[in-house]
C-alpha positions in Angstrom: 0.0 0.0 0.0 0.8 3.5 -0.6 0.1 6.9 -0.4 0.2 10.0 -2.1 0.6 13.4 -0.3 -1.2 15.9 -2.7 0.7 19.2 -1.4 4.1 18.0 -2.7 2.9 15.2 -5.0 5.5 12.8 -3.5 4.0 8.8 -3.5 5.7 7.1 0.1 5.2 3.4 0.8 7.0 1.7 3.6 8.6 -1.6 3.0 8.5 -3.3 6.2 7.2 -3.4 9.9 8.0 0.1 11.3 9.1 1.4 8.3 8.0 4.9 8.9 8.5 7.1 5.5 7.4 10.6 5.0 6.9 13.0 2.3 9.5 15.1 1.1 7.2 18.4 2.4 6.5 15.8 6.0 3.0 16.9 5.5 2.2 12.9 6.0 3.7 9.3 6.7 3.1 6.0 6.2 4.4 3.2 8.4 3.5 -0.8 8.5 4.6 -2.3 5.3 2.4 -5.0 4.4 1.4 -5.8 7.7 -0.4 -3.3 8.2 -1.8 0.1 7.4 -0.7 3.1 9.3 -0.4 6.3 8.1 -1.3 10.2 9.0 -0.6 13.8 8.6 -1.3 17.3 9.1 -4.6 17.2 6.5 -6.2 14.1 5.7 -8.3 15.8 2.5 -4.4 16.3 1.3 -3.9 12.2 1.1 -4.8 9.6 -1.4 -4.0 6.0 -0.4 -3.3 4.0 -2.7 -4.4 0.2 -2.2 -2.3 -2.6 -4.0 -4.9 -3.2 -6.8 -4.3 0.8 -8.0 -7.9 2.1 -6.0 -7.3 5.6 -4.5 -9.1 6.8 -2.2 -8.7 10.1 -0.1 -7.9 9.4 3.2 -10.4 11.9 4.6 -13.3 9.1 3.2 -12.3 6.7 6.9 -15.7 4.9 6.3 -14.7 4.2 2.2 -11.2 3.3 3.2 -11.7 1.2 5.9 -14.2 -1.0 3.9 -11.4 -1.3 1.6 -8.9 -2.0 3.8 -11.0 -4.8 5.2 -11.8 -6.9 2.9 -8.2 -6.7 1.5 -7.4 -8.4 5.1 -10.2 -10.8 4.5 -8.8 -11.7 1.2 -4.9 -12.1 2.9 -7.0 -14.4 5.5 -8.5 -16.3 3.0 -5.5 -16.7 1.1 -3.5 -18.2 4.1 -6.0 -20.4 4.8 -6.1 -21.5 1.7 -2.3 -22.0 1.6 -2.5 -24.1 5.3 -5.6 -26.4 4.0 -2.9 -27.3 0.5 -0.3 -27.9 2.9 -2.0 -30.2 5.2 -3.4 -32.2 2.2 0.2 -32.7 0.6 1.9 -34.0 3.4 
């Protein structure tokens, strides 16, 4: 995930587990990696996060982005249950 602070234009993504990046202007950061989604700043109508699959959405829309978010984590979950229920079947 990443997001795009729309004073200085600058797209940040952090790579890992407290990974905290922020803009070039520090108007906003982003910290988690793929683990998980933290980010903030001084204006959240100045913030478009951008999910994996390319949907943006500003981060001042919490009830739009949080739906998102979620079911991005329910897909991971699915996915690594999915994975387990293969594994136990091949061995």
């Amino acid at each position: 995930m990443k997001i795009k602070c729309l004073l200085c234009g600058d797209i940040i993504e952090s790579k890992s587990v407290h990974d905290l990046v922020s803009c070039k202007c520090e108007s906003c950061y982003i910290d988690g990696g793929e683990d998980y989604l933290h980010f903030g700043g001084k204006d959240f109508d100045k913030i478009l996060i951008i999910f994996n699959d390319n949907t943006e959405i500003l981060a001042s829309n919490q009830e739009i982005y949080k739906k998102k978010y979620e079911e991005l984590e329910n897909e991971k979950f699915k996915e690594f249950v999915n994975y387990k229920i293969q594994t136990i079947e091949q061995s």
